[in-house]
N, C-alpha and C positions, 0 to 999 in steps of 0.2 A: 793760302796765305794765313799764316798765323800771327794773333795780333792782343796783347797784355792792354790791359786799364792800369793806369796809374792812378791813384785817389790821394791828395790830401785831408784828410778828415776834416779837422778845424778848419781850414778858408774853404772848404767846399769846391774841392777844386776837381776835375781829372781828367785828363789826357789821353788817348792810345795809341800805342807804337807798334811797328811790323817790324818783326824780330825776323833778321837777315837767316833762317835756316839754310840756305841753299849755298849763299857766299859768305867771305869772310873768318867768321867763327864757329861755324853747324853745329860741334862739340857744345859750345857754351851755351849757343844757343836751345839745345836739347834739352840740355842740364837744367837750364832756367826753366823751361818749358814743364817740362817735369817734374819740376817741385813745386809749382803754382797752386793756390794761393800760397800768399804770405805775408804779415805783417811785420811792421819795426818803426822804431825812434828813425824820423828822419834829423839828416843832420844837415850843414853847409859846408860847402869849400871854405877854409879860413885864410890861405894865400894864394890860390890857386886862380880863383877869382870866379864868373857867374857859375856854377857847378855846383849842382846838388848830388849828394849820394847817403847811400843809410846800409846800413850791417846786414846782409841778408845771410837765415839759416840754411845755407845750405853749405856742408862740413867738405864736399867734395871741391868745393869751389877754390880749395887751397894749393891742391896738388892736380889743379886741371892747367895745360900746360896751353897757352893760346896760339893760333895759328897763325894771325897778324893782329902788328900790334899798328895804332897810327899813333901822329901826333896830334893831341887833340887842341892845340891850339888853332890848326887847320883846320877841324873837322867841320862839319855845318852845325848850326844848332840845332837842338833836338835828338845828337848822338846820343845812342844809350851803348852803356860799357858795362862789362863784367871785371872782375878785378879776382887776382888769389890775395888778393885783401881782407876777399870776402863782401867785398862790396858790391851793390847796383849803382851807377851814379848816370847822369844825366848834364851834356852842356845845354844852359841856355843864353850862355852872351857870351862874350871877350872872354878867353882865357890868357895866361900868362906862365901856364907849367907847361912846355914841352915835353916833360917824359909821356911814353908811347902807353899808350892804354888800347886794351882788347873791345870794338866795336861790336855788339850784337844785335844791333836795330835801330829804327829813326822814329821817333815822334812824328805825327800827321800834320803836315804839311800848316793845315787851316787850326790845326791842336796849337802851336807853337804861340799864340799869343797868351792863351792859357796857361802853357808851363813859367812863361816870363812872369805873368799875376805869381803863381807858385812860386816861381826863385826868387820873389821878392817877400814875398812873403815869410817863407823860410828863412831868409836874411835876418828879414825883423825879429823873429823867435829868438834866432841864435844869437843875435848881437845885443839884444835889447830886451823883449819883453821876457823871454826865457820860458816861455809858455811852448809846452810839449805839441809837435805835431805829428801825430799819426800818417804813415805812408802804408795804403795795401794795394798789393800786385794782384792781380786775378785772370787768369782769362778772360777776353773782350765776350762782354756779353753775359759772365759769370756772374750772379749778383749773391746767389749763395752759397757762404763762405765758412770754415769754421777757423779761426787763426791761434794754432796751436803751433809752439816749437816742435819738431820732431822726435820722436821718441828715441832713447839713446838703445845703442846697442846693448842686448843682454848678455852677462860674462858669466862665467861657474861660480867665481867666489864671491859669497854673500859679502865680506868686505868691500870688496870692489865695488860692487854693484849697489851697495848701500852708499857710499859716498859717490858715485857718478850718478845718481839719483837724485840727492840733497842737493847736488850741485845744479842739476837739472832741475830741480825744482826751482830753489834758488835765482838761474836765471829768467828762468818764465815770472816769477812775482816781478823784476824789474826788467822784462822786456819792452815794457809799455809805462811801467809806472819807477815814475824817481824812485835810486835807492835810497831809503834814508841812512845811509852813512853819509853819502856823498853829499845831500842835504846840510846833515850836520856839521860838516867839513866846508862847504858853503858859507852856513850863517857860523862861525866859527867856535863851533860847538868840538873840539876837538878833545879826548882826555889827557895826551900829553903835552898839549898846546906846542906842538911844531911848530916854528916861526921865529924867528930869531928877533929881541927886541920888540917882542909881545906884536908881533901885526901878524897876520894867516895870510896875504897875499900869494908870499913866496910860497908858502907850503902849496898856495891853489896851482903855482906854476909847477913846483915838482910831481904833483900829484897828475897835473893833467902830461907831463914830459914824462913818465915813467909808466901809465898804464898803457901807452898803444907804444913802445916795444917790448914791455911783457910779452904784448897778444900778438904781436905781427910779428917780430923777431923770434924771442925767445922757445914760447911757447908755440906757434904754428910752425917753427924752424922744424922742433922736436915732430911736431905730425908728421910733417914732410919726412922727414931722417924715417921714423918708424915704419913709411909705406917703401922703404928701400931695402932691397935683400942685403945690400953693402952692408949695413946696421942691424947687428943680433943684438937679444932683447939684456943681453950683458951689458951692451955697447950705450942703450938709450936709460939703463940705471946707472952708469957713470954720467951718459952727459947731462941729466936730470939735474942735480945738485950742482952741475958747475952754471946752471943757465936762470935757475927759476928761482932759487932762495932771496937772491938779495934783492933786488927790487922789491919780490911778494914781503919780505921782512920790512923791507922802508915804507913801502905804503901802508902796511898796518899800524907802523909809526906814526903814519901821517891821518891814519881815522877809518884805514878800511883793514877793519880787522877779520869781515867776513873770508877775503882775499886770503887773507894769513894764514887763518884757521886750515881753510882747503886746502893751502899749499904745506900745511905740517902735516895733515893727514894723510896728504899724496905723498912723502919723504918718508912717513912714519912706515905703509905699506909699500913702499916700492919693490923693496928685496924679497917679497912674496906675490910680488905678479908670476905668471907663469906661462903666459903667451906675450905677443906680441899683440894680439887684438884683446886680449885685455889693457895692458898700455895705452892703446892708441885710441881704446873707449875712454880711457879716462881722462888723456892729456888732453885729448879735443873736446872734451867738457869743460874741463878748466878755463882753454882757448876761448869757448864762444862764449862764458862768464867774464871771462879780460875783456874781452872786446866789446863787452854790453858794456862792463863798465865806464871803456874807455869813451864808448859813445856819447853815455848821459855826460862823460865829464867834461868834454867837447860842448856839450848844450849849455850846460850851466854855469862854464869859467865865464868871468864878466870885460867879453871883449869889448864892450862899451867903451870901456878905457885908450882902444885904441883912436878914440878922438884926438887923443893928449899925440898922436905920431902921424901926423898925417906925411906924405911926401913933399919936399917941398918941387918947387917950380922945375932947381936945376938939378935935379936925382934923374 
């Protein structure tokens, strides 16, 4: 039997699940298994309803194809899923999204009043106080840890590899800790002051509506295409510029110019990559930097607001 610790750092929380190797999903499950430990920004379900999940580094996790998928509305609580999201997430109450997600294990039976303290707690982070909480996975019984993202692959060309490095680095300073753009885009510190009508709300809506399809569509699309022999590395320098410039160009509009920078760098070398796994090092550097981003921005939009919508009676 093998069996993960889940930790919330701040509420002091943590739970263990028996990760289904045998049925279900064994691939996922392996995969998971295998890259343990790990740390990340947990975040909350925002429509889905009681469901926690958080960004896990693991690059394979995009182009692993699942074996069953359920509906997790059905499932019990304490499913835990894998996702080519890239995600770990976790039911602990009522859901309301029937798309089918990839099962890889259950929370302990006598754990489950625990993970509920936890999904509510998380709730309160996300909706309200905005106070960051730390999630680490480890093997049950593992206590020490070193939580580092993965080291990216090494390519010939020092260009390459100088900027899939930056960018790596880059993502580890806000793995864990707010990036301050996004901060500043928050308290509405912006230099072009997007916003129409001098208020930053909207701009926090576009911002937060434009970096998780960068990273889920756009950019993870490209990972995927590049692990396919169908697409020669001619094929993924044409479709590079028709998928990544505009958005990466709006949101620096919008305060994240780090995003920007990386994505002119990546257009400025493209026509000098030379493999294919040079590409596919650097786009999927890019990828788990969108999708950090997209996570803090997740945490830190002020869904509070959603007091002002509640549903009424007869919806």
């Amino acid at each position: 039997m093998r069996e993960i610790d889940i930790e919330w750092v701040q509420p002091g929380i943590k739970v263990t699940a028996q990760l289904d190797a045998d049925t279900q999903n064994p691939v996922l499950a392996n995969l998971l298994w295998s890259k343990l430990p790990y740390n990340s920004l947990q975040n909350h379900a925002l429509v889905s309803g009681n469901h926690l999940y958080h960004l896990v580094p693991i690059p394979e996790l995009v182009s692993t194809v699942a074996e069953t998928k359920e509906d997790r509305t059905k499932s019990p609580d304490g499913t835990v899923f894998l996702s080519q999201l890239r995600h770990l997430a976790i039911k602990y109450g009522p859901l309301t999204e029937y798309i089918p997600a990839a099962p890889v294990g259950h929370v302990r039976p006598e754990h489950l009043p625990l993970l509920r303290e936890a999904g509510r707690a998380c709730w309160q982070a996300a909706y309200l106080t905005k106070s960051p909480i730390e999630v680490r996975v480890t093997r049950h019984g593992e206590s020490q840890a070193t939580y580092r993202l993965p080291h990216p692959p090494v390519v010939q060309s020092p260009k390459v590899q100088d900027l899939i490095m930056s960018i790596h680095t880059t993502t580890q300073n806000i793995w864990i800790d707010p990036p301050p753009e996004l901060l500043a885009i928050h308290e509405g510190h912006i230099k072009s002051r997007a916003g129409s009508y001098d208020q930053y709300l909207s701009t926090l809506v576009f911002v937060n509506g434009e970096t998780r399809p960068l990273g889920h569509c756009a950019l993870d699309g490209l990972v995927r295409a590049a692990q396919q022999q169908e697409f020669s590395l001619e094929h993924l320098k044409w479709l590079t510029p028709n998928f990544v410039p505009v958005p990466a160009e709006f949101l620096g509009y919008c305060g994240l110019d780090t995003l920007w920078e990386f994505t002119q760098q990546l257009l400025r070398i493209l026509d000098t990559l030379q493999s294919k796994d040079e590409y596919l090092a650097l786009i999927s550097s890019l990828a788990l930097y969108a999708h950090c981003l997209n996570a803090w921005s997740l945490h830190l939009f002020p869904w509070h607001l959603g007091e002002a919508y509640h549903y009424r009676e007869d919806v």
